[in-house]
C-alpha positions in Angstrom: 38.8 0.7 -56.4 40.2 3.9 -54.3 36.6 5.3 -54.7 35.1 1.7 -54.1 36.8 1.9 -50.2 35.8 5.4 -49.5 32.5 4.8 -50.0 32.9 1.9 -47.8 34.3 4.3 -45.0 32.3 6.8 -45.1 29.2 4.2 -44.7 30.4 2.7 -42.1 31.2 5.7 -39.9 27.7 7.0 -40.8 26.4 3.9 -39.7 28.5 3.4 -36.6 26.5 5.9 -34.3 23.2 3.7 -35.0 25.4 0.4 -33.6 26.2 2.3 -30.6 24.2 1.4 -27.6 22.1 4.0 -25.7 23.0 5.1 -22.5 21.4 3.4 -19.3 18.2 5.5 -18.5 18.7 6.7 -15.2 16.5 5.6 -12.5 15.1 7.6 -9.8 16.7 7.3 -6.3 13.8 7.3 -3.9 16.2 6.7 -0.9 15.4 7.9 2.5 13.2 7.6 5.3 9.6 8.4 4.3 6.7 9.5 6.5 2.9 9.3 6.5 1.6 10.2 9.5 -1.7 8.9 9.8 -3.6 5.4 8.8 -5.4 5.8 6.1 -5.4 6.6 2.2 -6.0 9.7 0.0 -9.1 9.2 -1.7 -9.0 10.3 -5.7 -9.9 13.2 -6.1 -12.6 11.5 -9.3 -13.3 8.6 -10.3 -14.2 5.3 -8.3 -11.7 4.9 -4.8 -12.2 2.6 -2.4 -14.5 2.5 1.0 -14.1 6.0 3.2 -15.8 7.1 6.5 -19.7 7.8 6.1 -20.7 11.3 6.3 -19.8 12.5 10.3 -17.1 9.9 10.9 -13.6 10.5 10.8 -10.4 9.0 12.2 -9.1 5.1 13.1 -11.7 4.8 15.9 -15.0 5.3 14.4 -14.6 3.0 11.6 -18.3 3.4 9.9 -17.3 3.0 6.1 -19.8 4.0 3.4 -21.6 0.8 2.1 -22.9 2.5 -0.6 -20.3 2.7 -2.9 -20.3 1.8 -6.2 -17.2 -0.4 -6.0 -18.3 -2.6 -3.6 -20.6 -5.7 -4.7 -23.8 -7.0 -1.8 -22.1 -9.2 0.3 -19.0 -6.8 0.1 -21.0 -3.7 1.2 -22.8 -6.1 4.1 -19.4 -7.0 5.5 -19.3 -3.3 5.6 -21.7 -2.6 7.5 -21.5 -5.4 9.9 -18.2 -3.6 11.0 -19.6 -0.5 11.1 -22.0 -1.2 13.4 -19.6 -3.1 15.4 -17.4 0.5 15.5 -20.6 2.2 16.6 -21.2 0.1 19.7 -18.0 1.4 20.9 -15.9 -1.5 20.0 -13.2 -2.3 17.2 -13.4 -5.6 15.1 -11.2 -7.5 14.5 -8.7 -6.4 11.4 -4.8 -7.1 11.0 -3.4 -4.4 12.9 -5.2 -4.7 16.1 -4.5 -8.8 15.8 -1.2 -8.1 15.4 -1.3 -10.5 12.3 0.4 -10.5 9.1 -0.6 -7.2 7.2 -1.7 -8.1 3.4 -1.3 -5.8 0.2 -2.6 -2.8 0.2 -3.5 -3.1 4.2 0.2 -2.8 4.8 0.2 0.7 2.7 -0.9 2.2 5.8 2.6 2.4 7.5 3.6 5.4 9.2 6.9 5.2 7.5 8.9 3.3 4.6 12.1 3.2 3.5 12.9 2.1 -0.1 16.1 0.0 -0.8 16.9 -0.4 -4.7 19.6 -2.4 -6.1 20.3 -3.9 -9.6 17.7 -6.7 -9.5 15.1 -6.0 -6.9 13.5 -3.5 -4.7 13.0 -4.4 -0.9 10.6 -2.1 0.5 10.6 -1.4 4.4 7.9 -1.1 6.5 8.0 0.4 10.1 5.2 -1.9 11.8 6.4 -4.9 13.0 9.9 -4.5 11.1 7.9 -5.7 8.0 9.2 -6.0 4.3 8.5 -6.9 0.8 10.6 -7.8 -1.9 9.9 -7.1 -5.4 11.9 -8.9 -8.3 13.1 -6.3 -11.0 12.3 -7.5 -15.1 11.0 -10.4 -14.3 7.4 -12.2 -14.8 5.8 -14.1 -12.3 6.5 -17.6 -11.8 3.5 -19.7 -13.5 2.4 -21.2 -10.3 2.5 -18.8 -7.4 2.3 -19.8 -3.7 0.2 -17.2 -2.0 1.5 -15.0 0.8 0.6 -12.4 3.0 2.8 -9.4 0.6 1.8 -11.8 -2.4 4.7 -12.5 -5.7 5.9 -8.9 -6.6 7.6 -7.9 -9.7 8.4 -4.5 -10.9 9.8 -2.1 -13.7 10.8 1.2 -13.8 8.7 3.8 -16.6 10.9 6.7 -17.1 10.6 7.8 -13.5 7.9 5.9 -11.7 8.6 2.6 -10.6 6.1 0.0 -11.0 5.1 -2.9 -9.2 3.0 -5.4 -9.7 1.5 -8.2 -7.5 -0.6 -11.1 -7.1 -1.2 -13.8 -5.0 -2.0 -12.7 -1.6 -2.9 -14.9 0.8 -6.8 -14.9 2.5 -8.1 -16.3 5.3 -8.4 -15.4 9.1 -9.1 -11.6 9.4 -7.7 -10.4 6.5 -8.8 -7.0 5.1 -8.1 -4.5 2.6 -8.9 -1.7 4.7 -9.3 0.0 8.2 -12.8 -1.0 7.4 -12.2 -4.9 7.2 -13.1 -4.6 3.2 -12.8 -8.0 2.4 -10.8 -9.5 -0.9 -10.7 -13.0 -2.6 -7.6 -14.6 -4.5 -8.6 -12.9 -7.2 -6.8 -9.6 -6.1 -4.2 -7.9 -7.8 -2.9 -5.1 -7.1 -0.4 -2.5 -9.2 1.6 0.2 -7.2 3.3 3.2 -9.0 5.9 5.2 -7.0 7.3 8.6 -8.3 8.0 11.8 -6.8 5.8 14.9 -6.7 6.2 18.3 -6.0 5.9 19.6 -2.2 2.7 21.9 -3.1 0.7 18.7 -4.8 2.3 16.4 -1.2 1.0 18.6 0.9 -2.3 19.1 -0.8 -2.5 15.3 -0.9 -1.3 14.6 2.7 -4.1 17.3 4.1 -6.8 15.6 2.0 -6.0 12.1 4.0 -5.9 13.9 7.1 -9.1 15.1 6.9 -10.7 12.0 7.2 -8.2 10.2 9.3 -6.4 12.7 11.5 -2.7 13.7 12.1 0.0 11.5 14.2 2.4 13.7 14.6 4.7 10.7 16.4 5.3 10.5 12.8 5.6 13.6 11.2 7.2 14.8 8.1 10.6 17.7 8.9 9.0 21.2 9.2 11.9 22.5 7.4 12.3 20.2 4.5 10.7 22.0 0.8 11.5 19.6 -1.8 9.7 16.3 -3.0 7.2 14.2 -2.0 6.8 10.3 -3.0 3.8 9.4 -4.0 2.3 5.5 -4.0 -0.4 5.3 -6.4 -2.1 2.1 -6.7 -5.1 0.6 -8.2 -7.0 -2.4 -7.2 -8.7 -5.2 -9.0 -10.4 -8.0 -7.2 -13.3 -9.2 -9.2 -14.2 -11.5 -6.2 -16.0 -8.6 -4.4 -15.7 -5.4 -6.0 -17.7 -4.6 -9.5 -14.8 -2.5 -11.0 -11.4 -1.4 -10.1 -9.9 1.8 -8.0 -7.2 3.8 -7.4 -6.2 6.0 -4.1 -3.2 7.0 -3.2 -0.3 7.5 -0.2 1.8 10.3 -0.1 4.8 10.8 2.2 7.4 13.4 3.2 11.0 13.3 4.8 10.2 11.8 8.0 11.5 13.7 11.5 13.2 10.5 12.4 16.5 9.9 11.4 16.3 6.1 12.2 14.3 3.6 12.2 12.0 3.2 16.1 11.1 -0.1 17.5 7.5 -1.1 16.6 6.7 -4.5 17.5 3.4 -6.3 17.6 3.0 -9.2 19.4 -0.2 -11.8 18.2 -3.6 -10.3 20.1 -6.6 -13.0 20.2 -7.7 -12.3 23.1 -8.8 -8.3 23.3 -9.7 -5.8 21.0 -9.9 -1.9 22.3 -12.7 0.5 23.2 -12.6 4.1 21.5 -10.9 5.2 24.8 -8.0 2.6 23.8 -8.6 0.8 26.8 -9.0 -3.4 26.7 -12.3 -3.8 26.5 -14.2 -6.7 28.7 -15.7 -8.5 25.9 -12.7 -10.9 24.3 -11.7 -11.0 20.5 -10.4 -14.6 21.1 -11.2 -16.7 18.0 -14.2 -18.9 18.7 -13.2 -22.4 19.9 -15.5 -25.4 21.5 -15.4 -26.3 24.9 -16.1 -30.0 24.1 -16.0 -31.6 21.4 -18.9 -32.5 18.6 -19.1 -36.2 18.9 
């Protein structure tokens, strides 16, 4: 019997590490203020990425996107060059940013700076333009009927040290774009984010490869003196509705020189959209609307 209950103990402390639970994986703290300073994306460096400038084009004023990639479907790539010739003529068409409208995912991506704020059950992710924010819900699915919205229904996870996010149901209509280049989208869009940290070397490489194409704000800039991490946002988009296969691109952001957040407010524009000199232009952006009625 003696022998009967040793057995018994010994088992049982043998088995008692498996019945422990594992420690909490801990989760990366992304907190901060982060900077991107300019407007645009970092193209992969293979593999299919969304619209860029055409060969001799560069920065947020001459916005003459390349209607011949791949990616984009017919009437995608003719939207593209509508606007492009639109940019040429010395004028700016009409997009979310210079509307002053509500800035859909990925548009918003193009924020000079973010700030991340995690807690237990959710992620709110700040924007600098317009005081703007999304939420995303941690561990959950989304709801089986979804109300579309401008930032869309967010969920997220964390993987090891990348936190991923996941969303669908952004709102269309009005001037809504995915791009500088009013890329257009349907409902069909969905878009995944991954955030995780990089190091400098691979930010900086990243951050000079955006720059290239879309110039430097240095109103924004990253601290000169700071060496460690970057964050990187890389995201991949999948809209069936006008593109023939997903992409990827990415945004990459340093410690910004700003220590708090500036005011940025945008009031709604309809009526004006600006020359390349930034001046109001004299031909009006206000939405068409009849003088008398149709019957």
């Amino acid at each position: 019997m003696r022998w009967h209950l040793s057995v018994a103990a010994i088992s049982s402390m043998v088995a008692l590490p498996a019945c422990a639970q594992a420690p909490a994986q801990a989760i990366p703290d992304f907190s901060g203020l982060w900077a991107h300073p300019n407007v645009g994306w970092e193209y992969p460096v293979s593999g299919p990425g969304p619209v860029r400038h055409k060969a001799g084009a560069t920065g947020s004023a001459l916005l003459v996107g390349d209607d011949s990639n791949p990616v984009l479907k017919p009437d995608t790539a003719a939207i593209i060059r509508r606007n492009s010739q639109i940019s040429l003529s010395g004028l700016a068409f009409p997009d979310p940013d210079n509307q002053c409208m509500s800035q859909p995912v990925p548009y918003v991506f193009w924020n000079f700076e973010i700030e991340l704020l995690q807690q237990k059950d959710k992620v709110t992710i700040l924007y600098n333009h317009d005081h703007d924010f999304r939420e995303v819900r941690l561990n959950q699915p989304h709801p089986a009927k979804i109300v579309p919205s401008w930032h869309g229904d967010s969920v997220g996870h964390y993987e090891g040290d990348t936190l991923v996010v996941d969303t669908v149901g952004i709102k269309t209509g009005g001037f809504s774009s995915i791009d500088r280049f009013g890329t257009p989208y349907s409902e069909a869009l969905h878009v995944v984010e991954r955030y995780r940290f990089i190091d400098y070397a691979a930010a900086k490489e990243a951050m000079a490869r955006g720059e290239k194409e879309w110039g430097h704000v240095g109103a924004y800039d990253v601290d000169p003196a700071y060496r460690g991490r970057g964050l990187q946002l890389e995201f991949k988009v999948d809209d069936p509705g006008v593109f023939t296969m997903p992409w990827t691109a990415t945004v990459t952001y340093l410690p910004s020189i700003h220590t708090e957040w500036e005011e940025r407010v945008c009031a709604e524009n309809v009526e004006h959209y600006y020359t390349l000199t930034r001046y109001y232009s004299d031909r009006s952006a206000h939405i068409p609307t009849a003088l008398k009625p149709d019957f």
